[in-house]
C-alpha positions as CSV (number, residue, x, y, z in Angstrom):
1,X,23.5,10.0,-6.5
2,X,22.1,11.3,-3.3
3,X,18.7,10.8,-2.0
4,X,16.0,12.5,-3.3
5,X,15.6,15.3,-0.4
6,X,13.1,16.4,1.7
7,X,13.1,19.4,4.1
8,X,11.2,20.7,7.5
9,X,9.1,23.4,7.3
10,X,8.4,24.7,11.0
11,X,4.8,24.3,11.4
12,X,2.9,23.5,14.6
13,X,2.0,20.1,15.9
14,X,4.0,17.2,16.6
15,X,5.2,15.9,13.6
16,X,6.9,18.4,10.9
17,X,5.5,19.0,7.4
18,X,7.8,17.4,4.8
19,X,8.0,18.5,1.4
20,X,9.5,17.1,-1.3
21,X,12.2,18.5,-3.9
22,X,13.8,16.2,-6.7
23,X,17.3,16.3,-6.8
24,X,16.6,16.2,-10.6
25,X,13.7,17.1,-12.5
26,X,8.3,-16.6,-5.4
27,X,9.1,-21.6,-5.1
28,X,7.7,-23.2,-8.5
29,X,5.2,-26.0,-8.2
30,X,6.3,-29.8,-9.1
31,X,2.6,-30.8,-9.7
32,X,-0.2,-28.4,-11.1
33,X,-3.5,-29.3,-8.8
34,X,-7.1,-28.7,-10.7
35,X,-8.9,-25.8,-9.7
36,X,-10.0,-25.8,-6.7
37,X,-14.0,-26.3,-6.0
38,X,-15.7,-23.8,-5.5
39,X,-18.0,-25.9,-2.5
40,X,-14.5,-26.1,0.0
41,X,-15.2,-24.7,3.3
42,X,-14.2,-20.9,3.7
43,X,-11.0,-20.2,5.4
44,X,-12.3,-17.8,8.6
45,X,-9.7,-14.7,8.1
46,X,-9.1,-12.0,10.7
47,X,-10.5,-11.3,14.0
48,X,-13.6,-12.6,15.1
49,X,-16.4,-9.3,13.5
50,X,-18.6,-7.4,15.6
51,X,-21.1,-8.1,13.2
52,X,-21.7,-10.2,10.6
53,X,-19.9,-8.8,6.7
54,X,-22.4,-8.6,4.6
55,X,-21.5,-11.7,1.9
56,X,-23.3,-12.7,-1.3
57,X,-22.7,-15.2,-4.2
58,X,-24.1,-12.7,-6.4
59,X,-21.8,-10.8,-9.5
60,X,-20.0,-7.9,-8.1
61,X,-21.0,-4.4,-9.9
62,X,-17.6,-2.9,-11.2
63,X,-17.4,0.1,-8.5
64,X,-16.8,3.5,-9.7
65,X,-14.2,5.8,-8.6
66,X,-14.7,7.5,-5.3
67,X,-14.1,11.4,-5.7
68,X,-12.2,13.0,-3.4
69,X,-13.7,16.1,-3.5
70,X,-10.2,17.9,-3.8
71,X,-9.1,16.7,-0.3
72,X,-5.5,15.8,0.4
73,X,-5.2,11.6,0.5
74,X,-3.6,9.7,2.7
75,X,-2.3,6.3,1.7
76,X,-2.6,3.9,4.3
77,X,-0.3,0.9,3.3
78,X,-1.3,-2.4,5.1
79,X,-0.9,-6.0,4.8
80,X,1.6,-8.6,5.6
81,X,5.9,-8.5,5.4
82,X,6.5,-9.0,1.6
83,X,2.9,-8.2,0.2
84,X,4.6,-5.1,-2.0
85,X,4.1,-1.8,0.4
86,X,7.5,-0.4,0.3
87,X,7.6,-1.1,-3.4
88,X,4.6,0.6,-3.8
89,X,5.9,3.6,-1.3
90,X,9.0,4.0,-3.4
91,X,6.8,4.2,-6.8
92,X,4.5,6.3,-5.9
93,X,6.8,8.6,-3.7
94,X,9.2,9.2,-7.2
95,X,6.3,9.5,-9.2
96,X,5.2,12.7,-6.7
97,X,8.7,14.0,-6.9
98,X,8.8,13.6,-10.6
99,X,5.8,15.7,-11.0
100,X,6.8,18.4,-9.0
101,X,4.5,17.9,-6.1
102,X,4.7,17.3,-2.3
103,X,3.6,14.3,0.1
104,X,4.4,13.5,3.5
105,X,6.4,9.8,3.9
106,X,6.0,8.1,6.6
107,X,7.5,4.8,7.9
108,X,5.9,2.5,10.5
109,X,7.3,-0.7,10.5
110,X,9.6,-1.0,14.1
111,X,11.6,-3.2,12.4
112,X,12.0,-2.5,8.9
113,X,12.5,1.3,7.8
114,X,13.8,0.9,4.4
115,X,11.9,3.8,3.2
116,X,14.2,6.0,4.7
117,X,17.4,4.4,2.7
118,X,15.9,5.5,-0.6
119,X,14.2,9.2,0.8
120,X,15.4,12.0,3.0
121,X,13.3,13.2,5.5
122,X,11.1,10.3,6.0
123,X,8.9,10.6,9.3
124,X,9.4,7.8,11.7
125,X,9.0,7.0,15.1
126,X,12.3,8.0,17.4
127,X,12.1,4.5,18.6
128,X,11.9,0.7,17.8
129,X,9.8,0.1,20.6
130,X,6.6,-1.3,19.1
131,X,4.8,0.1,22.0
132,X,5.0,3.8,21.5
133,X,4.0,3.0,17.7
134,X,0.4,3.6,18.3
135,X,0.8,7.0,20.0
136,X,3.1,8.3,17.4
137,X,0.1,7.1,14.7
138,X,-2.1,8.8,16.3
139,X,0.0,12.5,16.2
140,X,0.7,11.9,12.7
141,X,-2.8,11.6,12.1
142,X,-4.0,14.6,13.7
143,X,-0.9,16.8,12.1
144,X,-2.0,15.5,8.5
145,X,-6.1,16.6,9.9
146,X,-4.8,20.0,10.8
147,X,-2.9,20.6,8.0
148,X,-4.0,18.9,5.8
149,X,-1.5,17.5,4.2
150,X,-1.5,14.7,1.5
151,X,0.7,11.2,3.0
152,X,2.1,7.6,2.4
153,X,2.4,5.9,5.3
154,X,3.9,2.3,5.5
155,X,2.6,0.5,7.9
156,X,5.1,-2.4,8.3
157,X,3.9,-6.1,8.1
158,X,2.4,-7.2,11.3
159,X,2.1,-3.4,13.1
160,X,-1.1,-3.0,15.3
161,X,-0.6,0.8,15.3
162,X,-3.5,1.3,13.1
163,X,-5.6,-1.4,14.7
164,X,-5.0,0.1,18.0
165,X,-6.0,3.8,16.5
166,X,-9.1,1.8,14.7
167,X,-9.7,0.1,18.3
168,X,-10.3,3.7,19.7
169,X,-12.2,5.0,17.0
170,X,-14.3,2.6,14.7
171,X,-15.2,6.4,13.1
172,X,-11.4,6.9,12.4
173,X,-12.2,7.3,8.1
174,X,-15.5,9.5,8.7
175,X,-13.5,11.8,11.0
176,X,-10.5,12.3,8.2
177,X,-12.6,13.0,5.8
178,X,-14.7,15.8,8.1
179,X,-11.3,17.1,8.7
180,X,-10.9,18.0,5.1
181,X,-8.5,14.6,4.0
182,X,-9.0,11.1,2.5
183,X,-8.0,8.0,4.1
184,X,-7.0,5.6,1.2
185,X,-6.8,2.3,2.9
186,X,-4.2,0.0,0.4
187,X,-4.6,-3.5,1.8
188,X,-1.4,-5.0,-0.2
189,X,-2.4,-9.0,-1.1
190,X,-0.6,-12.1,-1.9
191,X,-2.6,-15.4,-3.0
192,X,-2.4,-16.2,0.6
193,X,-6.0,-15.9,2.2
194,X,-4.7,-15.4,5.7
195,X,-3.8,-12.1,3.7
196,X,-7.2,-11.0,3.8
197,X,-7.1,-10.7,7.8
198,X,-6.2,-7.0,8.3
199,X,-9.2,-6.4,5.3
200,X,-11.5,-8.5,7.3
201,X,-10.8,-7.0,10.6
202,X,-10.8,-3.4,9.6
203,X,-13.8,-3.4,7.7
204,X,-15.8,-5.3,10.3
205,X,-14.4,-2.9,13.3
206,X,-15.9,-0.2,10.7
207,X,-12.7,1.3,9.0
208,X,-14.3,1.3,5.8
209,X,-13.0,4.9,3.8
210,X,-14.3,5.4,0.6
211,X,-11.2,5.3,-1.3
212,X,-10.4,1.2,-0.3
213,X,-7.5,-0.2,-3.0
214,X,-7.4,-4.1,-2.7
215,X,-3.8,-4.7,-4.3
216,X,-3.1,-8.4,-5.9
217,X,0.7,-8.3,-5.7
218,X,1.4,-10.6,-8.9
219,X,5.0,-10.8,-7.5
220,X,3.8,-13.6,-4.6
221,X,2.7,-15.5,-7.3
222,X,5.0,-18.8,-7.9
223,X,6.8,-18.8,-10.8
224,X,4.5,-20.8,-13.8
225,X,1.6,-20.4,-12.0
226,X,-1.5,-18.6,-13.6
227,X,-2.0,-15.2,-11.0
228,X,-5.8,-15.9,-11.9
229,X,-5.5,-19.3,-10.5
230,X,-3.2,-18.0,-7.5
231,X,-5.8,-15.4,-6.4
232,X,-9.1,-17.6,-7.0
233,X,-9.3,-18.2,-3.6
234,X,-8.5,-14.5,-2.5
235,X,-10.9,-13.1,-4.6
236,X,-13.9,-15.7,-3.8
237,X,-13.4,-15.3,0.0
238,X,-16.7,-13.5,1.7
239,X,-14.3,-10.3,2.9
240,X,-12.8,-9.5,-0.4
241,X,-16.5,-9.7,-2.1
242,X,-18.3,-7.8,0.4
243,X,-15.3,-4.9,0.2
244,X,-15.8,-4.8,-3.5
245,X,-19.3,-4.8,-3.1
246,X,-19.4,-2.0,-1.3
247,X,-16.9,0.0,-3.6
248,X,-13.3,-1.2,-3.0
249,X,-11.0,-1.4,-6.3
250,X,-8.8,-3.6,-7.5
251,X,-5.6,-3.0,-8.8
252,X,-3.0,-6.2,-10.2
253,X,0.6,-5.0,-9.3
254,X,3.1,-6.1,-12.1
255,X,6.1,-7.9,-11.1
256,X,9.1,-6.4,-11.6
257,X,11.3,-8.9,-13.7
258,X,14.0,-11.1,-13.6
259,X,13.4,-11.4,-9.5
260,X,17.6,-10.8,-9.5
261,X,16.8,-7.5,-10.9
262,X,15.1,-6.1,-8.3
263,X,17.0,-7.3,-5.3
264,X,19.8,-6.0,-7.2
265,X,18.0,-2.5,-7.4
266,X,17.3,-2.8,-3.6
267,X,21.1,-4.0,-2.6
268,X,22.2,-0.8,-4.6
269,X,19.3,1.4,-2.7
270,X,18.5,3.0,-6.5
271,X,15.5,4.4,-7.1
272,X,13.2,3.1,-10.1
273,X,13.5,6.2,-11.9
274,X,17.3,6.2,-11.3
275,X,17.3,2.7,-12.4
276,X,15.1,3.0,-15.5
277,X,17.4,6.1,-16.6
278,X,21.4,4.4,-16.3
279,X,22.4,5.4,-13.2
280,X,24.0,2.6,-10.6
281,X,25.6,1.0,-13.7
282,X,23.1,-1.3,-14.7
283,X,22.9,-2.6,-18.7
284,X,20.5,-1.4,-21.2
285,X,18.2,-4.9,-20.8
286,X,18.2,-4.2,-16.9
287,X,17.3,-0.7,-17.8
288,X,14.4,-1.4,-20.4
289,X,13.1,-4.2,-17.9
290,X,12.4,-1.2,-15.2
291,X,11.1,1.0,-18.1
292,X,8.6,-1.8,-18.6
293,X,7.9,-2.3,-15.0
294,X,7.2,1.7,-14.5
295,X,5.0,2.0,-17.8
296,X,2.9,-1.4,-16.6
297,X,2.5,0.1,-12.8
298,X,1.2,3.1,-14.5
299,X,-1.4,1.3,-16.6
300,X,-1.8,-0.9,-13.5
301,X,-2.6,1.9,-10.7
302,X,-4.6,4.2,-14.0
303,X,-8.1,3.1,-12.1
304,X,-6.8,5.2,-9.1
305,X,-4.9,7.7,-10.4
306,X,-7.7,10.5,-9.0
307,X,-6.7,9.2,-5.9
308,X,-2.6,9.1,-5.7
309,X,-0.4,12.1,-4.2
């Protein structure tokens, strides 16, 4: 089975529209440690803020859902190599495609474009060069303000692209939105608290769009370990509670189970939906473990669902 395609439309500006057509519509612990206390010193996370984040002990108020107002989003996938982005690109991307609908894809990462093996017509930077990253960013942007255009963007673990456009313009979110689109900022988490450093730095630079998605990617958990233990930590830190605070939500992403199954859907470059439905030759447990998988993403991602292409 061929790609799921994507053709150009000649429109103006830099980067071409892309629509969408369907082709048819982990190391387990030796010792369990306590809980940790809740008195350890605070791991510092990010770059040093130009001010202060605003952090309190107090409960967090379960945010509401930030409407859109109609406006086209844009899904900004960030965080670390491994946190779950091109997962979440390739789910979210099918489930368009499924429905019928259209979204630009775009794919960041200078040195990892796997997007593109699973899509056609993904949007990408000519080069490797980490360099002319930003600039590129920065047209893509201002083709999805003029035509406003709904987007998935990977970022790529470790890219400065959008810290660089953020550098420029601490006003970046305000000025999407004016333009008539929404900046959905996706930071993508393991238990790791050094995880938290892109959520820190944004949001004190000021990148802080309405629509913020903090993603606990259950899959970085260690096998046997409780995810609510895993992410204690995560979710105590002062830069996860002050984004919440201030309306971020969070989202748990399922993992997709056994681990073999997925690399084996990656090695094969089959799309969950192609997967879930017998194509790619794999058996009828494989194929009801990716059933699974897809039904629990939906219940997962249900709290954003206003906000997905």
């Amino acid at each position: 089975m061929g790609k799921p395609s994507m053709r150009e439309m000649p429109v103006s500006g830099e980067v071409p529209e892309i629509i969408s057509h369907p082709e048819k519509v982990g190391v387990r612990s030796l010792f369990r440690r306590g809980r940790e206390s809740t008195d350890e010193v605070e791991v510092r996370v990010g770059l040093p803020p130009m001010r202060t984040l605003a952090a309190t002990d107090a409960p967090m108020a379960r945010p509401r859902v930030a409407d859109l107002g109609g406006n086209p989003p844009v899904w900004l996938l960030i965080g670390p190599n491994y946190s779950g982005k091109t997962t979440f690109a390739r789910w979210a991307a099918e489930r368009t495609l499924e429905a019928k609908r259209s979204a630009l894809l775009a794919a960041l990462d200078p040195l990892n474009r796997t997007l593109t093996d699973f899509f056609e017509g993904v949007e990408q930077p000519a080069s490797a060069d980490p360099s002319l990253t930003p600039g590129w960013l920065r047209a893509l942007v201002e083709h999805l303000m003029r035509e406003r255009l709904p987007a998935i963007a990977d970022m790529g673990g470790g890219d400065t692209s959008l810290a660089r456009l953020i550098g420029d313009l601490p006003a970046l979110a305000q000025t999407m939105e004016e333009a008539g689109i929404s900046p959905v900022a996706a930071y993508f988490l393991g238990p790791r608290v050094d995880d938290l450093s892109s959520l820190a730095t944004f949001e004190a630079s000021g990148f802080r769009p309405r629509a913020t998605v903090l993603v606990l990617n259950l899959a970085r958990v260690d096998a046997g370990l409780d995810p609510a233990e895993a992410f204690a930590a995560v979710r105590r830190h002062s830069a996860f509670r002050a984004a919440v605070s201030r309306g971020a939500l969070i989202v748990e992403m399922p993992r997709l189970d056994p681990s073999e199954l997925a690399l084996e859907i990656e090695r094969r470059r089959l799309g969950f939906g192609a997967a879930r439905d017998g194509e790619g030759g794999l058996g009828p447990l494989d194929r009801a473990g990716v059933r699974a998988w897809m039904d629990r993403m939906e219940r997962a991602f249900a709290s954003v669902d206003p906000w997905l292409p």
